[in-house]
C-alpha positions as CSV (number, residue, x, y, z in Angstrom):
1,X,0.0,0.0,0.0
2,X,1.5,3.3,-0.9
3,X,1.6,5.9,2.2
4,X,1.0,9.5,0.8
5,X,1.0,12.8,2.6
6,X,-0.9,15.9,1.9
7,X,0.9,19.0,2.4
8,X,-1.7,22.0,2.2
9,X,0.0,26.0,2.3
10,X,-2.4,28.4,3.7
11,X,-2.7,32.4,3.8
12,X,-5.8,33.8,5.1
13,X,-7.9,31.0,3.3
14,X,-10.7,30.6,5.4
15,X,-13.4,31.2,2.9
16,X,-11.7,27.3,1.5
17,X,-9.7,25.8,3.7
18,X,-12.4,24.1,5.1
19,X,-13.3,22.6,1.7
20,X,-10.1,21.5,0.7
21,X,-9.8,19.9,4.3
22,X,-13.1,18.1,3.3
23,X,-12.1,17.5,-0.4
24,X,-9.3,15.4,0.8
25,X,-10.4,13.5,3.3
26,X,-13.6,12.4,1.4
27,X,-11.4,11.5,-2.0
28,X,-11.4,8.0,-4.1
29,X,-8.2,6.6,-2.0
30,X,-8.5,2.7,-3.4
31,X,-5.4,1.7,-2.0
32,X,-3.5,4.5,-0.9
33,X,-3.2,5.3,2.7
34,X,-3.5,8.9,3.5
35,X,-0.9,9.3,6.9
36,X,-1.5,13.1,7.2
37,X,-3.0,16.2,5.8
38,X,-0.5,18.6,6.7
39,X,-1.2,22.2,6.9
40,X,1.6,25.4,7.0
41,X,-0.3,28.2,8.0
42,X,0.3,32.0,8.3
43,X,-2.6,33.2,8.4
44,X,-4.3,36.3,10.2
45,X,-7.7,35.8,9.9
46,X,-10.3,32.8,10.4
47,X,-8.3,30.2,9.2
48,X,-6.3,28.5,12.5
49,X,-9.8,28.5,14.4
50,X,-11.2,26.9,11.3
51,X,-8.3,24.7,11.0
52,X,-8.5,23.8,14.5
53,X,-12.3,22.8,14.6
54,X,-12.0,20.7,11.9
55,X,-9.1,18.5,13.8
56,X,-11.5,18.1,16.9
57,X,-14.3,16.8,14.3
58,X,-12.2,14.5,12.1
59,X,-10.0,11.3,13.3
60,X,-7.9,11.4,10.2
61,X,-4.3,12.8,11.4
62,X,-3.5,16.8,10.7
63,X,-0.8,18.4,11.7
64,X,-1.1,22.2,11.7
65,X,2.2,24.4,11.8
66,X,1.0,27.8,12.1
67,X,2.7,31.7,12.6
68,X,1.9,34.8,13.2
69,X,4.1,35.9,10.8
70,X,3.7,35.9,7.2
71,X,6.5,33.7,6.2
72,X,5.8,32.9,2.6
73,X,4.9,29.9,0.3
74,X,8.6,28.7,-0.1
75,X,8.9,27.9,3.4
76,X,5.7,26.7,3.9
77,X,6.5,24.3,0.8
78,X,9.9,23.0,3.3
79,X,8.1,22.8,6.4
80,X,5.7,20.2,4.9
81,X,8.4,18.3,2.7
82,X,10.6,18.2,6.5
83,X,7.8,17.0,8.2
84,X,5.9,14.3,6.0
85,X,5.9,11.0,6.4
86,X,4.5,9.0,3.2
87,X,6.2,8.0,0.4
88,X,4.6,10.6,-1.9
89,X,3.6,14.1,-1.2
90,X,0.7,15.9,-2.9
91,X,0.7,19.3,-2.5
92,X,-2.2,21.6,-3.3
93,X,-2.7,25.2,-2.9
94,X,-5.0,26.2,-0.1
95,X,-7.7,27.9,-2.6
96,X,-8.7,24.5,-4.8
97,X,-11.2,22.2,-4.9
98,X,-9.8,18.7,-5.7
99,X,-12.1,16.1,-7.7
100,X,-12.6,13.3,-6.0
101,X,-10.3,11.2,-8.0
102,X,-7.3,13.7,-8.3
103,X,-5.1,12.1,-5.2
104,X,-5.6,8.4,-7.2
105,X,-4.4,9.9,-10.3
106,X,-1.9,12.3,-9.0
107,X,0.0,9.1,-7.2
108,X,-1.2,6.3,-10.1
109,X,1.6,8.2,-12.5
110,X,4.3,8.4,-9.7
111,X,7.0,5.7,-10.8
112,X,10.6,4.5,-10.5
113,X,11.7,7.0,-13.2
114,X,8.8,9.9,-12.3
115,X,9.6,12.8,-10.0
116,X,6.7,14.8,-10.2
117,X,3.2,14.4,-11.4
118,X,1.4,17.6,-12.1
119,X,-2.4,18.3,-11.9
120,X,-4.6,19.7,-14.4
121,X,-5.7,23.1,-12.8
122,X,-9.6,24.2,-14.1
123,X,-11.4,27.1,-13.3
124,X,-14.8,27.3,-12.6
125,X,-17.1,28.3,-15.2
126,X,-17.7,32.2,-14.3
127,X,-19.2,35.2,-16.2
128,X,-16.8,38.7,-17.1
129,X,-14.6,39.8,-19.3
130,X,-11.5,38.9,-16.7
131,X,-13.0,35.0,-15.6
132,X,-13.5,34.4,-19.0
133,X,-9.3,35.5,-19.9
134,X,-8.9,33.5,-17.3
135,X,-11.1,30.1,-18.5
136,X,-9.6,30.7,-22.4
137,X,-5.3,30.9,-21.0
138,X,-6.1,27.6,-18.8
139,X,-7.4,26.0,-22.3
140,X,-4.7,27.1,-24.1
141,X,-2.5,26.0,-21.4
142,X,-3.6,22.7,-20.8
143,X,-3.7,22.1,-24.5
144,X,0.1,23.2,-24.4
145,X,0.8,20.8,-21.7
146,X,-0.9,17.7,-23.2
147,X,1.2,18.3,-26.9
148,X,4.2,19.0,-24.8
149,X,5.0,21.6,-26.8
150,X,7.0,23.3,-23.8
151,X,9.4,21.7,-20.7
152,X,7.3,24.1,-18.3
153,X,4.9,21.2,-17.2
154,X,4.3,21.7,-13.4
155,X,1.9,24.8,-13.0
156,X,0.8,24.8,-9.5
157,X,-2.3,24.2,-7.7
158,X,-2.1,20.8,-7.3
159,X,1.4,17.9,-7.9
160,X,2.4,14.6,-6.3
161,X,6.3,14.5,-5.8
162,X,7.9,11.1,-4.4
163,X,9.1,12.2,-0.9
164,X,12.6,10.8,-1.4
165,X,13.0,13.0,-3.8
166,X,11.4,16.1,-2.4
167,X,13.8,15.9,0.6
168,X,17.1,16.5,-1.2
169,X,15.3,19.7,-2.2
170,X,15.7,22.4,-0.2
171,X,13.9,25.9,-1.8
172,X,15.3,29.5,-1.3
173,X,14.0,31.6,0.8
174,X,12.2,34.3,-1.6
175,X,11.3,32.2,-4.6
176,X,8.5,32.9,-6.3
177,X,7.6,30.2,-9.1
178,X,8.4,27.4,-6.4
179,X,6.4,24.7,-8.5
180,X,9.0,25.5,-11.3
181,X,11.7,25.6,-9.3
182,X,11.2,21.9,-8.2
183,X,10.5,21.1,-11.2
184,X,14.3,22.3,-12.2
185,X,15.6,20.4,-9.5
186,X,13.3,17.2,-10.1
187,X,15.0,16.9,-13.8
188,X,18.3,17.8,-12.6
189,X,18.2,14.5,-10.8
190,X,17.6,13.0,-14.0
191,X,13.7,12.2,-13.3
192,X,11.1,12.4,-15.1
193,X,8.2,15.3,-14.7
194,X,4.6,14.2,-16.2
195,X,1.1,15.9,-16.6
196,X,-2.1,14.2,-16.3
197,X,-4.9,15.6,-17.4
198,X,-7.1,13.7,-15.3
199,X,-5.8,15.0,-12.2
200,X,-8.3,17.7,-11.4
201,X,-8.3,20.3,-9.4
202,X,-10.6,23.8,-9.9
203,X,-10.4,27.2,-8.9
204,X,-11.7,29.7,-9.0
205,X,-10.9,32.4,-12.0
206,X,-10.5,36.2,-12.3
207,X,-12.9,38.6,-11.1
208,X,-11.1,41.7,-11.7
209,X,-8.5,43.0,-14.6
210,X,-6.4,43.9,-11.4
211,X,-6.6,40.3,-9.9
212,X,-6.0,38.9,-13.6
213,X,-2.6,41.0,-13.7
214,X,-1.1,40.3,-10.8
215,X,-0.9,36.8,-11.7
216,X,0.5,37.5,-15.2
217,X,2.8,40.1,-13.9
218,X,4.2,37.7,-10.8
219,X,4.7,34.5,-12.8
220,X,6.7,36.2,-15.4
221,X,8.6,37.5,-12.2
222,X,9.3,34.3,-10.6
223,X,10.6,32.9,-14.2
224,X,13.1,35.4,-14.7
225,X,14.1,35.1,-10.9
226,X,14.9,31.6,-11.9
227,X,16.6,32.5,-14.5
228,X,18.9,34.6,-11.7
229,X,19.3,31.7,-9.5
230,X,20.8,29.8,-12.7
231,X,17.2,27.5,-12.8
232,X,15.9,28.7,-16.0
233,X,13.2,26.3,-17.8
234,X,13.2,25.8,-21.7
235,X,9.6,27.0,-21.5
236,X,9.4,29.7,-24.8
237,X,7.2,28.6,-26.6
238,X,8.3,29.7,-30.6
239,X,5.6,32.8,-31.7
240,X,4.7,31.1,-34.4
241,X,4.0,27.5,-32.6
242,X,2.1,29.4,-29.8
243,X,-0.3,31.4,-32.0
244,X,-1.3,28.4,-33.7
245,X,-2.0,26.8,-30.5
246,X,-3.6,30.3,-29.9
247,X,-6.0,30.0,-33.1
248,X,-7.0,26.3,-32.0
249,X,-8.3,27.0,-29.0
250,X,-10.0,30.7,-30.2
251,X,-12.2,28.4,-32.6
252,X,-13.4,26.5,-30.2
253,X,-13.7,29.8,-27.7
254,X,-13.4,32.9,-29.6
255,X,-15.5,34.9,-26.8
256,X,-12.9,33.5,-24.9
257,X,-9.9,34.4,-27.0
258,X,-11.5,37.7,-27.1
259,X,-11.5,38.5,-23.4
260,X,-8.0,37.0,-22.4
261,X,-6.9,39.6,-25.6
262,X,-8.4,42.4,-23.5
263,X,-6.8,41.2,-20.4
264,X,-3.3,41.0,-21.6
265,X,-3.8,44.9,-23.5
266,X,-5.1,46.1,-19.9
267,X,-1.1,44.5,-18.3
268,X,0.8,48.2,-18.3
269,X,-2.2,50.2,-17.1
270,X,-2.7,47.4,-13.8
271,X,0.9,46.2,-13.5
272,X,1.7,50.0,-12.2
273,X,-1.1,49.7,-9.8
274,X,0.4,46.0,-7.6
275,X,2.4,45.8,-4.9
276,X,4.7,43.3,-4.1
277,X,4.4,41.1,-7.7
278,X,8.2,40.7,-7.6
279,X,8.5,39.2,-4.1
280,X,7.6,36.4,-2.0
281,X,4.8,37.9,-0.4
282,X,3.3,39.2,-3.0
283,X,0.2,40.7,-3.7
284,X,-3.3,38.9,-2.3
285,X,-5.6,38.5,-5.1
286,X,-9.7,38.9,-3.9
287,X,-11.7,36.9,-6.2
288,X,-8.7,34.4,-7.0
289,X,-5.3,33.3,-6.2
């Protein structure tokens, strides 16, 4: 039976952590055995009480680490990867909503040669010009991801990573793209890095232009960073490979196409607006993360 660990970071999620909490513990297991939900948690609002409440109602084992202090994601990432126990680690961000079968399929691809498994992050259908950029970019993304037409393959929201494997890695304090930066260190090792597509997980998408930007403007952030730490991904996509893989996906979604058009033109007058897109604790989106 394979022992896996879930390792949950948290900032001032308690509009979800208490779904994610439940989305876990209720998912398709089969033969897995779930040790631990682990949970690194800064936050200054609901979420310890939350967090808390649910341990009294639940058997199933949580560990909560929490701080005052806002620490950031890349040491909540190594607090949960020093303190797991099972053989793989899933890691999903505080804000998602796992389907039920994600855990099975996130472990099912794990193997001798695998590193990392990465999810297949969907948001929820939503209405405005900014959710609907949002919906059109994951398409286009996932459609990237499943032609492997780029190395960049683990996106966030939701990966497995075999634990043995995880705790060689140790992240820098201050990183941004942390999911990319394991990724790097996962094929440095020589192992492999895979995407399933059945490995669900939704969010939720864009509300605002603002909200939309910041996540635009702070992943380009955290790839260039990489590239400064000497951890650049082969991830540039040629112009003439991506607009093709552009015009696909606008046939099948050209209100989409549309909108995530309007988004990206909207980048300079936002961008100036953000705080904090270029660090660590960066800027705390309101209808997303």
């Amino acid at each position: 039976m394979t022992t896996v660990s879930v390792g949950i970071p948290s900032y001032n999620e308690e509009s979800n952590i208490k779904t994610i909490l439940e989305k876990t513990i209720l998912s398709n297991l089969g033969s897995i055995d779930l040790v631990e939900i682990i949970i690194s948690d800064d936050s200054t609002d609901d979420t310890p009480r939350m967090v808390r409440q649910f341990m009294q109602d639940h058997s199933k084992k949580i560990i909560f680490l929490h701080e005052n202090k806002r620490r950031g994601a890349w040491n909540a990432w190594n607090n949960i990867i020093q303190r797991a126990s099972g053989e793989i680690i899933i890691l999903y961000d505080a804000d998602v909503m796992p389907k039920e079968n994600c855990i099975l399929e996130l472990v099912g691809k794990i193997s001798k040669n695998v590193g990392i498994c990465a999810s297949n992050p969907k948001p929820i259908e939503d209405v405005g010009i900014p959710a609907n950029g949002t919906i059109f970019v994951s398409e286009w993304l996932e459609s990237v991801r499943k032609r492997q037409l780029s190395e960049y393959t683990v996106m966030g929201r939701g990966l497995s990573i075999r634990s043995d494997i995880a705790k060689k890695i140790s992240i820098p304090e201050g990183v941004i793209a942390i999911d990319l930066y394991i990724q790097n260190k996962v094929l440095e090792m020589g192992y492999d890095v895979v995407f399933n597509p059945n490995a669900i997980v939704l969010f939720k998408p864009a509300k605002t232009f603002a909200d939309f930007v910041s996540q635009v403007v702070r992943a380009q952030n955290g790839h260039n960073q990489l590239k400064d730490l000497g951890s650049a991904t082969k991830n540039k996509l040629p112009l003439k490979t991506a607009m093709i893989e552009f015009l696909h996906i606008a046939i099948r979604n050209p209100i989409g196409a549309l909108c995530a058009c309007i988004c990206y033109v909207m980048i300079p007058f936002y961008a100036k607006r953000i705080k904090n897109t270029d660090s660590a604790l960066w800027h705390t989106a309101q209808s997303t993360k």
